[in-house]
Structure formats: structure tokens, C-alpha cells
VMD Tcl script that builds the backbone (N, CA, C; Angstrom):
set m [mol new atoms 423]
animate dup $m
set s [atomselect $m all]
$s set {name element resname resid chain x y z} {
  {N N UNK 1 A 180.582 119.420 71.106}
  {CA C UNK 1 A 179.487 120.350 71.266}
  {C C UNK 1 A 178.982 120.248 72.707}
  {N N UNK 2 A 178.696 120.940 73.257}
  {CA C UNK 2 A 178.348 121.604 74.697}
  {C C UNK 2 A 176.900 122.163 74.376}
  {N N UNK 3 A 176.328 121.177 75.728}
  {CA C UNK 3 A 174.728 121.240 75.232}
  {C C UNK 3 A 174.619 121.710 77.153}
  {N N UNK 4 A 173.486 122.885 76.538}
  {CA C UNK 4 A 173.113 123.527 77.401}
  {C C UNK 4 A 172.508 123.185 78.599}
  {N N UNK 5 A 172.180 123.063 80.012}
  {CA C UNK 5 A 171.875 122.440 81.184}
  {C C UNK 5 A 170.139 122.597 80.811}
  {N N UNK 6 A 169.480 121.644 80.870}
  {CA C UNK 6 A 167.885 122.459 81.128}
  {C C UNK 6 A 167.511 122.379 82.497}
  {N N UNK 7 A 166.640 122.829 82.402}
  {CA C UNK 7 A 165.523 122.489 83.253}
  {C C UNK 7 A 163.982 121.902 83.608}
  {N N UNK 8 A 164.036 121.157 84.437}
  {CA C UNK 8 A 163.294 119.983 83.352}
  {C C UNK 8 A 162.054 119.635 84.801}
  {N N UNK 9 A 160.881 119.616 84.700}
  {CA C UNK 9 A 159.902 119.601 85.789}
  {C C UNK 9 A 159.141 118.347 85.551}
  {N N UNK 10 A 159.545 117.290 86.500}
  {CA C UNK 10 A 158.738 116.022 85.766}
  {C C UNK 10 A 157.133 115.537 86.891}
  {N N UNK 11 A 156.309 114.965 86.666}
  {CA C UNK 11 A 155.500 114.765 87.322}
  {C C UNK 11 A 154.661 113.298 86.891}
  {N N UNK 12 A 153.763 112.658 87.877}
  {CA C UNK 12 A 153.007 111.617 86.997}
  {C C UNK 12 A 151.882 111.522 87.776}
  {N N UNK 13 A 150.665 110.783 86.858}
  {CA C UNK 13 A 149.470 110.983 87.267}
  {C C UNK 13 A 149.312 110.491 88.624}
  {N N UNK 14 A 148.527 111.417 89.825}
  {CA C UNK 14 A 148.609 111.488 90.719}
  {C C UNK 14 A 147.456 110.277 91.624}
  {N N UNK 15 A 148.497 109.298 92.504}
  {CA C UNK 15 A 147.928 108.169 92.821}
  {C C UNK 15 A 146.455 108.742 93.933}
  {N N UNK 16 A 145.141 107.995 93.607}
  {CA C UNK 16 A 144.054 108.730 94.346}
  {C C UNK 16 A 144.416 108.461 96.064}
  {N N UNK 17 A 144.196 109.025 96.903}
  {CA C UNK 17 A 144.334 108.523 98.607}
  {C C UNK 17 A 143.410 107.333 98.716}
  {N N UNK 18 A 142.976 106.832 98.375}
  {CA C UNK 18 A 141.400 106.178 99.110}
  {C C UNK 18 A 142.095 104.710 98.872}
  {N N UNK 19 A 143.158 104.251 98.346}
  {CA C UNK 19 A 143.709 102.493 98.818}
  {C C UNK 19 A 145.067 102.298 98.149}
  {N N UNK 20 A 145.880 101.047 98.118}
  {CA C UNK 20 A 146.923 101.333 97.948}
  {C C UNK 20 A 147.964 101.254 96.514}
  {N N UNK 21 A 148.613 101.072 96.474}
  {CA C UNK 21 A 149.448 101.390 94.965}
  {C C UNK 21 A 149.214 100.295 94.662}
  {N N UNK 22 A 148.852 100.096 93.036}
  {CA C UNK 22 A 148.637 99.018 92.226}
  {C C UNK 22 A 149.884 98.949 91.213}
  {N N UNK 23 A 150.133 97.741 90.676}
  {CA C UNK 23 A 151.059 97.821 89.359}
  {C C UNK 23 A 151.664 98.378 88.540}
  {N N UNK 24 A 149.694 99.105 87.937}
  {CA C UNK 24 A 150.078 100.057 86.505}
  {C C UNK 24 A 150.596 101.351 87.086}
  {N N UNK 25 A 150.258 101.324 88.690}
  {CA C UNK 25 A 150.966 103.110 89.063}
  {C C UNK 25 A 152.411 102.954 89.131}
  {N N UNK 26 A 152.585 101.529 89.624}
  {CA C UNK 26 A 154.104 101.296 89.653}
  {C C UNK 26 A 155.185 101.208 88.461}
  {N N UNK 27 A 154.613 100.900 87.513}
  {CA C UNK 27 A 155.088 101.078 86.036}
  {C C UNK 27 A 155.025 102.191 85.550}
  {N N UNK 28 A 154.202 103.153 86.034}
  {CA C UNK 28 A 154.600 104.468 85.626}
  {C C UNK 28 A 155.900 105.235 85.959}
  {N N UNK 29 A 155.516 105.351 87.916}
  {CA C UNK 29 A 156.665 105.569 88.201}
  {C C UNK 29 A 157.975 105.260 88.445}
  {N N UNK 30 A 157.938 104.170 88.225}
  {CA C UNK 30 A 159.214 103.351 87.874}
  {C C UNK 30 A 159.977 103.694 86.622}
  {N N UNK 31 A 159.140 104.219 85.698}
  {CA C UNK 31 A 159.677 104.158 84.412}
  {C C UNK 31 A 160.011 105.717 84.430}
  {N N UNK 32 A 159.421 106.441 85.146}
  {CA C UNK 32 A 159.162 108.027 85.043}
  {C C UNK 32 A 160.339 108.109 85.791}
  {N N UNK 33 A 160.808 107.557 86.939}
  {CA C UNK 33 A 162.135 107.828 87.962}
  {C C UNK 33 A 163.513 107.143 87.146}
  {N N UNK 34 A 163.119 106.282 86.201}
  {CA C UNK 34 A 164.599 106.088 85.426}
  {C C UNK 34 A 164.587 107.377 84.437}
  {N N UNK 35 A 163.472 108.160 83.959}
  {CA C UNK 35 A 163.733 109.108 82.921}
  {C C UNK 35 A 164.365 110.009 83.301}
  {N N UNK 36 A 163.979 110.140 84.528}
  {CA C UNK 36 A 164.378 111.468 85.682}
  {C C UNK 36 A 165.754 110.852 85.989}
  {N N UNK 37 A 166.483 110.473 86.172}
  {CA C UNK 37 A 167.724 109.727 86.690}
  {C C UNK 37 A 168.707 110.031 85.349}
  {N N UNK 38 A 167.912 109.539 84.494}
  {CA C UNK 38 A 168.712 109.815 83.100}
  {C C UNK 38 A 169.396 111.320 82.922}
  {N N UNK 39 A 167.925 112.193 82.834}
  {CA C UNK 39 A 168.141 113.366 82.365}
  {C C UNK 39 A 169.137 114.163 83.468}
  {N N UNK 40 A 169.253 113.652 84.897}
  {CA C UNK 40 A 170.292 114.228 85.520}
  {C C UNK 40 A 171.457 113.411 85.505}
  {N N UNK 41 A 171.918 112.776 85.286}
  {CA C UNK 41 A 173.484 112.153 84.539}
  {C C UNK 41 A 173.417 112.641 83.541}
  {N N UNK 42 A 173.029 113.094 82.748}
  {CA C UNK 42 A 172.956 113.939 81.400}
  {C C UNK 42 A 173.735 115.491 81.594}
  {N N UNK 43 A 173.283 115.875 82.729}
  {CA C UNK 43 A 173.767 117.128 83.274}
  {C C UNK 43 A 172.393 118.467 83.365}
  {N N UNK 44 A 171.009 117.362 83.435}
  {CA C UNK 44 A 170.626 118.028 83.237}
  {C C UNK 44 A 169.403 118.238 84.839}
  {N N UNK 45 A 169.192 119.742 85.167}
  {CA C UNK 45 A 168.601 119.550 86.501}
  {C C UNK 45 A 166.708 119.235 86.294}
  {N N UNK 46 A 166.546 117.809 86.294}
  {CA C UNK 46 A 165.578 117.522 86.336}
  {C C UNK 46 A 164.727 117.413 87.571}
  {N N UNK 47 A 163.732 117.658 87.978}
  {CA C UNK 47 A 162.896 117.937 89.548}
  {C C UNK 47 A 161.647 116.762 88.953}
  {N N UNK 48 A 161.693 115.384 89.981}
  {CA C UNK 48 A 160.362 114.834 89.999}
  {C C UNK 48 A 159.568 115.063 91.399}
  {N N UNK 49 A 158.480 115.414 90.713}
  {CA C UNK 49 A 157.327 115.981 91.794}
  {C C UNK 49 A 155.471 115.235 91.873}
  {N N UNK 50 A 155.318 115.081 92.990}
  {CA C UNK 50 A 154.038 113.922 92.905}
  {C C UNK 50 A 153.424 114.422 94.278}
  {N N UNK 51 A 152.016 113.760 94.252}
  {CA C UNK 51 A 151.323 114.076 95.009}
  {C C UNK 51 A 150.513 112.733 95.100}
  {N N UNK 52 A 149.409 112.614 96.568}
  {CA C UNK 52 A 148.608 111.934 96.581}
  {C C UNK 52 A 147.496 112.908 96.187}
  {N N UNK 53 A 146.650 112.451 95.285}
  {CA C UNK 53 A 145.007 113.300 95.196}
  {C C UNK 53 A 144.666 112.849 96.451}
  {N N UNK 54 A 143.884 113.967 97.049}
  {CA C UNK 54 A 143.426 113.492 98.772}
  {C C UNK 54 A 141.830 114.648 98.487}
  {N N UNK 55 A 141.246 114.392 97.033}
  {CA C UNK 55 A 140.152 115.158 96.834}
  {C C UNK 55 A 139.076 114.741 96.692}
  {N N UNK 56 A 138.334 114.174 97.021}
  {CA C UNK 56 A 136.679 113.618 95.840}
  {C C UNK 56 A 135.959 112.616 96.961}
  {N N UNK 57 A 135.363 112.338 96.001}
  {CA C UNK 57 A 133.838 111.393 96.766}
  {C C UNK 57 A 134.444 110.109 97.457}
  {N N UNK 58 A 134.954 108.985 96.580}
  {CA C UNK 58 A 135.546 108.212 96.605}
  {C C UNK 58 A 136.221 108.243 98.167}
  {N N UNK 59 A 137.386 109.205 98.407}
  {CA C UNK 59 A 137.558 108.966 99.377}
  {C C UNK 59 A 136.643 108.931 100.753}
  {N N UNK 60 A 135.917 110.044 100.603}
  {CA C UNK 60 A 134.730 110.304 101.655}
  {C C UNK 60 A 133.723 108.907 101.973}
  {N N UNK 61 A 133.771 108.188 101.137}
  {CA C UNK 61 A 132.822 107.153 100.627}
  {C C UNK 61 A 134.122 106.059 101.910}
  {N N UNK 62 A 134.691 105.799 101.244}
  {CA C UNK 62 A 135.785 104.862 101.681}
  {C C UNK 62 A 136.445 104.775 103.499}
  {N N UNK 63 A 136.206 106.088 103.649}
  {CA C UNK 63 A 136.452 106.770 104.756}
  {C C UNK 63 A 135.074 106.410 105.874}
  {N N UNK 64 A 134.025 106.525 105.434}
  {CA C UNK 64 A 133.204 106.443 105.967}
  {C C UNK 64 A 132.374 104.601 106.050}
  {N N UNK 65 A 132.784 104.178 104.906}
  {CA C UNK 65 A 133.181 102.551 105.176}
  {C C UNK 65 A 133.949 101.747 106.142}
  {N N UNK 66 A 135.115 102.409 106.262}
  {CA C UNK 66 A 136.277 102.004 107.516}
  {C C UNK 66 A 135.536 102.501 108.714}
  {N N UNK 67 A 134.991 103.614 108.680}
  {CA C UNK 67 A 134.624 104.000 110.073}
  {C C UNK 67 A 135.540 105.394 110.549}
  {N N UNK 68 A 136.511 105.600 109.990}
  {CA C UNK 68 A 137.543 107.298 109.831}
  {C C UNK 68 A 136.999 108.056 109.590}
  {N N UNK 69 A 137.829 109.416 109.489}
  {CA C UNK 69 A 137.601 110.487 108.814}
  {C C UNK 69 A 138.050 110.594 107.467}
  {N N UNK 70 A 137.794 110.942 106.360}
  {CA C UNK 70 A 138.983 111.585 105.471}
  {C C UNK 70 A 140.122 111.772 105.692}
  {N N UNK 71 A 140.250 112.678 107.082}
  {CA C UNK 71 A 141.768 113.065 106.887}
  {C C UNK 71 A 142.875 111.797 107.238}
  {N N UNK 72 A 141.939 110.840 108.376}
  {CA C UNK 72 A 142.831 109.939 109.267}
  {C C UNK 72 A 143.306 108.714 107.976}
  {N N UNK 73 A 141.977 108.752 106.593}
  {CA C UNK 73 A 142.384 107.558 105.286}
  {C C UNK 73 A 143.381 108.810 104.524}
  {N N UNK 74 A 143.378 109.703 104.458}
  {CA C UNK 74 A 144.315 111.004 103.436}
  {C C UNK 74 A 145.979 110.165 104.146}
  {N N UNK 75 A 145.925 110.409 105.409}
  {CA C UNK 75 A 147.426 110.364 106.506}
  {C C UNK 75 A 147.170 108.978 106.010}
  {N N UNK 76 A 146.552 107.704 105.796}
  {CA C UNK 76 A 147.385 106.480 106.293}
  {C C UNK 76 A 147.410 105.890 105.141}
  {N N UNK 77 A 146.805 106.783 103.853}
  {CA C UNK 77 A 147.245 106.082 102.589}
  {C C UNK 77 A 148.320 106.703 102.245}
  {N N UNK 78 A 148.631 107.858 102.529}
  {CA C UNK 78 A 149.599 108.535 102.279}
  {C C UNK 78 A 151.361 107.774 102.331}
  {N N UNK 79 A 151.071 107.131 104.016}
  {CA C UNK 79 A 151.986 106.672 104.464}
  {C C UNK 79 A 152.254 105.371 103.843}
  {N N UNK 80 A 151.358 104.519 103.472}
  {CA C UNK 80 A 151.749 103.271 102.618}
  {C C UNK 80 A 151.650 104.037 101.061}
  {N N UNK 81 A 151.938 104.414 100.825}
  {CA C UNK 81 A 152.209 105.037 98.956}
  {C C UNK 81 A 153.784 105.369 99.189}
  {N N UNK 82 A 153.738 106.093 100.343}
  {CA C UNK 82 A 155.874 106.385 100.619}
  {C C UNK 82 A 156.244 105.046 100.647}
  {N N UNK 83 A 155.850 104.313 101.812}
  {CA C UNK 83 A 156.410 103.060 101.625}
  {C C UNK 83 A 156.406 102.628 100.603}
  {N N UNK 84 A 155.639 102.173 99.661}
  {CA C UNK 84 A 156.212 101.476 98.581}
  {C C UNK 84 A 156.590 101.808 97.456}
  {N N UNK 85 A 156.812 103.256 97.407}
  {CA C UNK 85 A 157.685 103.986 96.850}
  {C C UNK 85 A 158.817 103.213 96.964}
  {N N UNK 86 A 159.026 103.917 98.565}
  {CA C UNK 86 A 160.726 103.553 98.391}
  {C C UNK 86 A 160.836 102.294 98.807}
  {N N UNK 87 A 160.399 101.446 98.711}
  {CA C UNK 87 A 160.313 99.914 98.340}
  {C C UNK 87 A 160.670 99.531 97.432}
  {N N UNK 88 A 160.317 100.068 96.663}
  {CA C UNK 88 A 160.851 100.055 95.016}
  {C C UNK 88 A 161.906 101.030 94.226}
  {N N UNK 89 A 162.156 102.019 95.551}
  {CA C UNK 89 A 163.684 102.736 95.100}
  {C C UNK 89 A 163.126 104.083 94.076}
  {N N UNK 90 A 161.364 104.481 94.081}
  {CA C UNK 90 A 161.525 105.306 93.288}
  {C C UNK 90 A 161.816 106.416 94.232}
  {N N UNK 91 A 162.416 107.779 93.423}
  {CA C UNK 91 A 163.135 108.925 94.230}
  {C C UNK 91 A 162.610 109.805 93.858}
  {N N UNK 92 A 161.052 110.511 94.334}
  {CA C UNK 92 A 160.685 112.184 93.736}
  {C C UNK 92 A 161.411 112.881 94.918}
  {N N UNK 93 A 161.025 114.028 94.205}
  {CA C UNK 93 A 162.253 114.943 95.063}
  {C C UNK 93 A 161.082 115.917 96.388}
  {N N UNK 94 A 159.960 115.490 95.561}
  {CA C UNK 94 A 158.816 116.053 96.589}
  {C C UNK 94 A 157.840 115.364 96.228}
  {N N UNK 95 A 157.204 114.635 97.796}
  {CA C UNK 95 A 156.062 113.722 97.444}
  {C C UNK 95 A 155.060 114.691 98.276}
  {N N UNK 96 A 154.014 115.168 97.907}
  {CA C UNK 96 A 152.958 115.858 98.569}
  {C C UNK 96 A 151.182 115.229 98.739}
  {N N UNK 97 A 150.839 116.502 98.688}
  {CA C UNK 97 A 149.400 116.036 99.077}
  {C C UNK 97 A 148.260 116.720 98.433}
  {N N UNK 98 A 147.467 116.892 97.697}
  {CA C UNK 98 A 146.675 117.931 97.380}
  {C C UNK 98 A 146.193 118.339 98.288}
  {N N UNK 99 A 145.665 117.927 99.659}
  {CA C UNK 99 A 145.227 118.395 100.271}
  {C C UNK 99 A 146.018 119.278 100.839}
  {N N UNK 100 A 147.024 119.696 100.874}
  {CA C UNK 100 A 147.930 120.894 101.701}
  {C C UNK 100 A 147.657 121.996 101.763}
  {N N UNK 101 A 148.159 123.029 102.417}
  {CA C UNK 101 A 147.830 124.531 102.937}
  {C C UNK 101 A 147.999 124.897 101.403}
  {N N UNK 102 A 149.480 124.646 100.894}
  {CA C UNK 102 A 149.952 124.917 100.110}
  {C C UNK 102 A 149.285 125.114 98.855}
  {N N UNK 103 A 148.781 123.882 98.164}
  {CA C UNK 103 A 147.839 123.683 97.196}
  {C C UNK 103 A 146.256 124.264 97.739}
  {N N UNK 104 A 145.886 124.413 98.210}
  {CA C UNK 104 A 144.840 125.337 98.595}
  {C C UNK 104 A 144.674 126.895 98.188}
  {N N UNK 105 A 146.476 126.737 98.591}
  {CA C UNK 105 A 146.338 128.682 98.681}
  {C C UNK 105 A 147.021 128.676 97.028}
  {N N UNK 106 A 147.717 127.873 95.998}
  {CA C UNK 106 A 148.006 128.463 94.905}
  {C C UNK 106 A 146.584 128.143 94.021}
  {N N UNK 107 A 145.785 127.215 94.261}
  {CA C UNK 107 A 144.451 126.446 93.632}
  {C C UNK 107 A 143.771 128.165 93.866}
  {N N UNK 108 A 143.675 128.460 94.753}
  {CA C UNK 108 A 142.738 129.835 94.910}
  {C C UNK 108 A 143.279 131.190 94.187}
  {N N UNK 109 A 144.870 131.239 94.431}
  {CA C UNK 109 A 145.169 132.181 93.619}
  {C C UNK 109 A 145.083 132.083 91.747}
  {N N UNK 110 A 145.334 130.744 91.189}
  {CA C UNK 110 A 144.989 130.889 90.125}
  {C C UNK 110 A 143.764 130.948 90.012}
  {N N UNK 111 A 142.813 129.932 90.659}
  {CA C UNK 111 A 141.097 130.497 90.299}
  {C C UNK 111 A 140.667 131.858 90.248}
  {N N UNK 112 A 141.055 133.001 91.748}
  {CA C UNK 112 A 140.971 134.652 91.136}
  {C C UNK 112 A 141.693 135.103 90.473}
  {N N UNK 113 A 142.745 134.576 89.918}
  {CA C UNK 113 A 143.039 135.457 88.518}
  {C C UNK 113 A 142.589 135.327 87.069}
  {N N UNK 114 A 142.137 133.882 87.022}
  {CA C UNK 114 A 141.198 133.846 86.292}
  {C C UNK 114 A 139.604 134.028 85.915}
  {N N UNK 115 A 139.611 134.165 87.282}
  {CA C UNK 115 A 137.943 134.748 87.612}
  {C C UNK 115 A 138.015 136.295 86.938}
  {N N UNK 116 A 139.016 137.061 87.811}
  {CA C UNK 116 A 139.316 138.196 87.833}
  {C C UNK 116 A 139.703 138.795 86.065}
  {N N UNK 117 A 139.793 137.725 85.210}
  {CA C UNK 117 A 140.285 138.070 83.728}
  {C C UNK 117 A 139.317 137.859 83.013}
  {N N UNK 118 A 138.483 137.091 83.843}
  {CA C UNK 118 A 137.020 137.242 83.166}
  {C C UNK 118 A 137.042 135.447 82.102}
  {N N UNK 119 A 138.014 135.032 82.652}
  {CA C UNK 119 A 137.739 133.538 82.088}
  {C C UNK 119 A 137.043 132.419 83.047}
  {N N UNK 120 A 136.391 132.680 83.708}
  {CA C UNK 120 A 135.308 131.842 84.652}
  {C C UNK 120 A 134.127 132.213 84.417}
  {N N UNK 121 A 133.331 131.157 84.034}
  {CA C UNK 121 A 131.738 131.072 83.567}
  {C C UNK 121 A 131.355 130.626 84.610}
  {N N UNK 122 A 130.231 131.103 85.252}
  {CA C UNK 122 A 129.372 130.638 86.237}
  {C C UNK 122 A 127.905 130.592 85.671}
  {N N UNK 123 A 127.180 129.563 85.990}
  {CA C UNK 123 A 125.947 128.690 86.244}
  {C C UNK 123 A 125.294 128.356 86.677}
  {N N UNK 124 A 123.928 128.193 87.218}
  {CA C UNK 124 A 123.261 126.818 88.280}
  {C C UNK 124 A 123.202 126.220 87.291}
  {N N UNK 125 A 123.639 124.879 88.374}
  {CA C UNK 125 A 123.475 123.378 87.939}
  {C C UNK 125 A 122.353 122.625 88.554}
  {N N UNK 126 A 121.582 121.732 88.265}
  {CA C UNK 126 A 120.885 120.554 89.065}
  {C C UNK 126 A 122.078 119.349 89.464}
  {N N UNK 127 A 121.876 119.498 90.725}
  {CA C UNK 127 A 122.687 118.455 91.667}
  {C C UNK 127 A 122.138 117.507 92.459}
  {N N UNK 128 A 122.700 115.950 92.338}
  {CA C UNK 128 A 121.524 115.217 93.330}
  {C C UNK 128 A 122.267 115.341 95.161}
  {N N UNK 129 A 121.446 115.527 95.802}
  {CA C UNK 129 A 121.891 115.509 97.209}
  {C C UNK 129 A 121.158 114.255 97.899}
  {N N UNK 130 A 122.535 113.984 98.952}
  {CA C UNK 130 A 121.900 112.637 99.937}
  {C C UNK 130 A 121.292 113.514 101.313}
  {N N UNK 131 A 120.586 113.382 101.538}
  {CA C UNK 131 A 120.369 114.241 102.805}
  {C C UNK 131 A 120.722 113.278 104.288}
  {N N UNK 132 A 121.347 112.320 103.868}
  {CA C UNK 132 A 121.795 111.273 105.081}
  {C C UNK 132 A 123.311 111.561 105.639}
  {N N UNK 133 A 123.799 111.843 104.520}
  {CA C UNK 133 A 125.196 112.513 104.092}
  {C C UNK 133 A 125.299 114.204 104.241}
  {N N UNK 134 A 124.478 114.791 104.235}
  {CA C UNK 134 A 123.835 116.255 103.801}
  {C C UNK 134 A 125.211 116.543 102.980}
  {N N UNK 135 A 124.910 116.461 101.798}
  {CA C UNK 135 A 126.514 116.377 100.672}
  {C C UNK 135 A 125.211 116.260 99.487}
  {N N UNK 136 A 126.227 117.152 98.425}
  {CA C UNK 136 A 126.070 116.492 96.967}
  {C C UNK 136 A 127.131 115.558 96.653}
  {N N UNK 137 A 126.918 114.497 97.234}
  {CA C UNK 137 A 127.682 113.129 96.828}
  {C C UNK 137 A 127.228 112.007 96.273}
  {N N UNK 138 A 127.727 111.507 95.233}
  {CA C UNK 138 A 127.308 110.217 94.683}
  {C C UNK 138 A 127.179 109.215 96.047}
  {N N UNK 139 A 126.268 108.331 95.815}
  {CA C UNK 139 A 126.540 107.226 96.652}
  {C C UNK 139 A 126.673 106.160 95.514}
  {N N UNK 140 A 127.527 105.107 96.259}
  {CA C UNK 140 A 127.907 103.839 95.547}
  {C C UNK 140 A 127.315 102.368 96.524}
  {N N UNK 141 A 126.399 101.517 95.724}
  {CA C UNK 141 A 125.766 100.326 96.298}
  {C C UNK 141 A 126.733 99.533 96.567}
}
mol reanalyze $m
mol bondsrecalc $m
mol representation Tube
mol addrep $m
């Protein structure tokens, strides 16, 4: 029996930018890059795809601890997460960034089409603001 080729889109939860790879991320993808390895000796065209989250408070927080910007902790966590990637031999086929042009511009196109379909609820919220920060950002002691 002759089993059909799939196609197969794999991904895993996306390591945050703000410090560096721990264990349990490494056991994920370790385990996620033998599944992916499998399913293509299988005959089957599997795509693993990952990103650093390079979004939220946390980093801004962290960033501003070191004395950086965001973008300069986004670039240099970035660069130690490849490294020990392939330190450990795992193989996505695209390692990215949320922060990219890219993800910007498809993040916006699905938000107006769902705006546009009438599945976006809008609200005011009460938000706390730092005015030291001029941000609605958590601060952390």
C-alpha cells in the first residue's frame, strides 16, 4: 500500500527574547526536530518553523535593566537561541522573529479582515500607566 505524501507544518512554543534557552525549551525542541526528521524519512514533506517572541513588557523591562534598547536584547538573544540550537543539532527550516516586517504586515492583515467581518469587539479599558516610563507597562520590583 502506497501512502500518500502529506504535508505537514510543524512549530513549537515560541522561546520569549528577553534571556537564554533553558532545558524544558530544549526538550521540546529536541523532541519536536526528531518528529520532524521522522515524518520526512517517511516520505513525508514536513516544514519546522519557530520564532523568537520579541513582544511584551518583559523584554522592555529587561532591556532597560542592561542599559539597551529592545531591539539591541531582540538581536542578541536572538543570536544565542541559534547558537544553541545548533549546538544541539536542532534543524528548523526557518528560525524567525516576531518582530519582523513580515509578521507585522500578515498580524495586520488578519486583524482587518477580521475587524472588517465584524468579529472584533472594541472597548475602553482602565489601564495602569507609569508616567516614568510614559507606557502602560507593568513594572516589576
Amino acid at each position: 500500500m502506497t501512502e500518500k505524501q502529506r504535508k505537514i507544518l510543524v512549530t513549537s512554543a515560541l522561546p520569549y527574547a528577553n534571556g537564554p534557552i533553558h532545558l524544558g525549551h530544549l526538550v521540546e525542541y529536541i523532541q519536536t526536530d526528531i518528529w520532524v526528521r521522522f515524518q520526512n524519512q517517511r516520505g513525508n514533506n514536513c516544514t519546522y518553523v519557530c520564532a523568537d517572541d520579541a513582544h511584551g513588557t518583559p523584554i522592555m523591562l529587561k532591556a532597560d535593566q542592561m542599559g539597551i534598547s529592545p531591539q539591541q536584547l531582540i538581536d542578541q538573544v536572538s543570536e544565542e537561541h541559534q547558537r544553541d540550537f545548533a549546538g544541539f543539532m536542532v534543524g528548523f527550516d526557518n528560525y524567525y522573529s516576531t518582530h519582523s516586517e513580515e509578521n507585522k504586515a500578515f498580524s495586520s492583515l488578519v486583524y482587518t479582515r477580521l475587524r472588517d467581518a465584524g468579529h472584533i469587539a472594541r472597548k475602553t479599558i482602565t489601564q495602569a500607566y507609569d508616567p516614568e516610563k510614559k507606557c502602560s507597562c507593568r513594572t516589576v520590583s
